[in-house]
C-alpha positions in Angstrom: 31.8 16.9 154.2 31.8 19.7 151.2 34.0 22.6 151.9 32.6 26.1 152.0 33.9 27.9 148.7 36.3 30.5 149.1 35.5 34.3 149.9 37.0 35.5 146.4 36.7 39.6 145.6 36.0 41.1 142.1 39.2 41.8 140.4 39.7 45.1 138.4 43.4 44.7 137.3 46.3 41.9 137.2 49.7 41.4 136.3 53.4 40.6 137.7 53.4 43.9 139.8 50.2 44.6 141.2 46.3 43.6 141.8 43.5 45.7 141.9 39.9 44.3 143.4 36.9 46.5 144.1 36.4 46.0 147.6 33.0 45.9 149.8 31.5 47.7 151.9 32.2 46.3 155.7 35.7 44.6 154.5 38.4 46.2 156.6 41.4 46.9 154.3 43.9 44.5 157.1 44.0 44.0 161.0 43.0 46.2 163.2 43.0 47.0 166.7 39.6 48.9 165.9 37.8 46.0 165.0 38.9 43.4 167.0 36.2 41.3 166.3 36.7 41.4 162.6 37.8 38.3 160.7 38.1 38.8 157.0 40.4 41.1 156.1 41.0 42.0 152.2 44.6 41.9 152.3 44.1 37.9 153.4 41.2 37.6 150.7 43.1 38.5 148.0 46.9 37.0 149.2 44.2 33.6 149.4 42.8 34.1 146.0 45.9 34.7 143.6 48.4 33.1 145.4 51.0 35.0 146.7 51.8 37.5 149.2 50.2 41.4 148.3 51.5 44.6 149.7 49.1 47.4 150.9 50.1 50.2 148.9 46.8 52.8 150.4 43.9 52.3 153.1 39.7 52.4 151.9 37.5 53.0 155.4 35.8 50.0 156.3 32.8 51.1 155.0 33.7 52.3 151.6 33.6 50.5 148.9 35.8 50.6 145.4 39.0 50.1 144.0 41.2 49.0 146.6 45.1 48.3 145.3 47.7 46.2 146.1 51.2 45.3 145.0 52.9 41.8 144.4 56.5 43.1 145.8 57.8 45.6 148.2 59.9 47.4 145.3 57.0 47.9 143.7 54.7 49.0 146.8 57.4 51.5 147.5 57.0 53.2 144.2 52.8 53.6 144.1 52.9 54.6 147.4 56.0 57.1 145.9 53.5 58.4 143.4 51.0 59.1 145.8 52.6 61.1 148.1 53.9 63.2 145.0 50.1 63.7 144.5 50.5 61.8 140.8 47.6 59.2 141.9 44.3 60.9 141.0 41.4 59.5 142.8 37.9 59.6 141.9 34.5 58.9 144.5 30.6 58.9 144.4 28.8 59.7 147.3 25.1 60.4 147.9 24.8 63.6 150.7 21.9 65.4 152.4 20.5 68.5 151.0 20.6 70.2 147.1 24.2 70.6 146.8 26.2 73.2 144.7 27.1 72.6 141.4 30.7 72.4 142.0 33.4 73.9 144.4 36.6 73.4 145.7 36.5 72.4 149.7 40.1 74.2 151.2 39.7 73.1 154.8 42.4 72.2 156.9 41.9 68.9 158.7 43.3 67.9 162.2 44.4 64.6 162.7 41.5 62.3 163.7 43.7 59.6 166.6 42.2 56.6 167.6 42.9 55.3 171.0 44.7 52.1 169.7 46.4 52.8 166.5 47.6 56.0 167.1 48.5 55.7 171.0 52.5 57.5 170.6 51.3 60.2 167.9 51.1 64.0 168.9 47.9 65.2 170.2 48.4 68.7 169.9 49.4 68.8 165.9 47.9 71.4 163.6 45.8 71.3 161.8 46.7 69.6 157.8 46.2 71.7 154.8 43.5 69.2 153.0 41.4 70.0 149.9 38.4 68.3 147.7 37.1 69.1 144.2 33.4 68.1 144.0 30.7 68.9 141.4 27.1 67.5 141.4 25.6 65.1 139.0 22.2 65.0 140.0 19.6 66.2 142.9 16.5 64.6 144.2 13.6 65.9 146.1 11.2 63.1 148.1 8.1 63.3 150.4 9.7 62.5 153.2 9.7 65.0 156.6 13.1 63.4 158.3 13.9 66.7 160.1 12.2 69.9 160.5 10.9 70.2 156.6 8.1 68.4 154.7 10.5 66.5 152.1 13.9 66.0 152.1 16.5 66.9 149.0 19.8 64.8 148.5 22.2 65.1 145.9 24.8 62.7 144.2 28.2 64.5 144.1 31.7 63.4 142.4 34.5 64.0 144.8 38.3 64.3 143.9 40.5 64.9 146.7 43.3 66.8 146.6 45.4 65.6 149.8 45.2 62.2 151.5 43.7 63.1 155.6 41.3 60.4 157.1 37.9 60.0 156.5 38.8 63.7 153.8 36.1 63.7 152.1 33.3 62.5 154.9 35.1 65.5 157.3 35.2 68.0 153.6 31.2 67.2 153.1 30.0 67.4 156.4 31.9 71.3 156.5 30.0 72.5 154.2 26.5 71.0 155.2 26.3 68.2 153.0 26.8 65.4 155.0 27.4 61.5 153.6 24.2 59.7 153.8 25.2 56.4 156.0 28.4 58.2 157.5 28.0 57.2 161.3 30.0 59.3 161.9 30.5 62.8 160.6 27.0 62.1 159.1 22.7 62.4 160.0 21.3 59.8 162.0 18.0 60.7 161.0 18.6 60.3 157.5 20.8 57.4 157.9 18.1 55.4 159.2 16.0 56.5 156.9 17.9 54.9 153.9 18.2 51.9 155.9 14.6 51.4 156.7 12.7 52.9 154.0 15.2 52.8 150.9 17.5 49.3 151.5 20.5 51.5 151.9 22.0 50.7 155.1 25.5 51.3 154.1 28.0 54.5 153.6 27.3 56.2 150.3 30.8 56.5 149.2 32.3 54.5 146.6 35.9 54.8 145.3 35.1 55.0 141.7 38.6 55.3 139.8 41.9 55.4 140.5 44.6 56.4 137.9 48.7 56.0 138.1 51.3 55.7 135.9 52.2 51.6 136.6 55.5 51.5 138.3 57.6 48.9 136.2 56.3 50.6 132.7 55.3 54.2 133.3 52.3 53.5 131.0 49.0 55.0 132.6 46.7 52.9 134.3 43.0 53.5 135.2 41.2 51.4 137.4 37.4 51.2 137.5 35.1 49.7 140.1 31.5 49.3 139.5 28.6 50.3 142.2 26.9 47.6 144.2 23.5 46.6 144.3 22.5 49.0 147.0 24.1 51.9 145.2 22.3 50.8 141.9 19.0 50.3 143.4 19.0 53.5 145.1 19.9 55.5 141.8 17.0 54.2 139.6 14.9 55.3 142.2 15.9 58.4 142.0 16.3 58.6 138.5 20.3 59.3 138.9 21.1 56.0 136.6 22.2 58.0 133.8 24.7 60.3 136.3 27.2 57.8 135.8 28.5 55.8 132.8 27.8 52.9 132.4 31.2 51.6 133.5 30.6 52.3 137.1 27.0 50.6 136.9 26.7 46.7 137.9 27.2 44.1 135.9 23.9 42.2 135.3 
């Protein structure tokens, strides 16, 4: 009987400290209570395709895709996630939202912690709100004939996203707050123009996409960026619309 090959994940970055793969959309990050159901995990893809034991260093939602990062060693763990919560990691994302949105801006919105009924069971449910904020600009704006709500065509808008802090599901909560929602976002987004993209435009996923991640590498200090290339669905969608050019050609897919 031949053996199904291994699940293996594309790898952005390897050496004796760390590992760096650009995950999928729909691969939860490790176990979770949330998704019971669930059975591929990246943590066990990669551990499984290099060898050795990786330590989670930061989370990517289920459904976003992008450079997801990992150390080898707990020392080294300790110090990313150091530089992280010094705010020295500097995070870049894509994300395709409803409406034309504004050139740039800087989202200050404080955030209160989103608790799920598993994970979160012994936290504080009356905490503050967290000070949170996200740098966007657009890079490009597209108007289809389409009447998904109450207006003949529809306008959407590809926006780069830095944020600022680290709350859950930032800059979904950040883009829906200022009535630009993430197209795909279950969630905080539009059903009406998620299933749209899903049943018109072969986008049935979460337009968000960890781009780029940049540290200082723990052992050397040297600076390390980390780019992840779009999928197929992303790169479809963008020569539709006429967006290819928005983004260097680093972030498009290979092939």
């Amino acid at each position: 009987m031949t053996e199904s090959p291994t699940e293996t994940l594309p790898l952005l970055f390897q050496d004796d400290s760390l590992v760096a793969v650009n995950k999928p959309t729909g691969l939860l990050v490790h176990r979770s209570e949330i998704d019971r159901h669930e059975t591929r995990f990246a943590l066990q893809l990669v551990r499984d395709q290099i060898g050795q034991r990786v330590y989670p260093v930061h989370r990517l939602d289920k459904p976003t895709s992008g450079v997801l990062l990992f150390a080898l060693c707990p020392d080294m763990a300790r110090r990313v996630s150091q530089q992280m919560e010094n705010r020295q990691v500097q995070k870049l994302y894509h994300a395709v939202v409803r409406g034309y949105a504004p050139d740039e801006g800087l989202i200050d919105h404080p955030l209160k912690e989103e608790l799920d009924k598993y994970t979160d069971k012994k936290a504080r449910q009356n905490k503050p709100p967290q000070e949170a904020q996200t740098r966007f600009r657009c890079l490009a704006r597209t108007e289809i004939d389409a009447e998904i709500e109450r207006y003949p065509r529809s306008r959407y808008s590809l926006v780069e996203c830095t944020p600022l802090s680290g709350r859950k599901h930032q800059i979904r909560r950040h883009m829906k707050h200022i009535n630009h929602p993430i197209i795909g976002d279950a969630k905080h987004g539009r059903g009406r123009h998620n299933r749209y993209f899903k049943q018109h435009l072969q986008a049935g996923r979460l337009l968000l996409h960890a781009s780029r991640m940049t540290l200082e590498h723990p052992l050397s200090g040297v600076p390390l960026t980390l780019d992840a290339p779009i999928d197929g669905v992303w790169q479809q969608l963008l020569t539709r619309f006429g967006w290819l050019d928005a983004l260097p050609s680093r972030w498009h897919t290979e092939g």
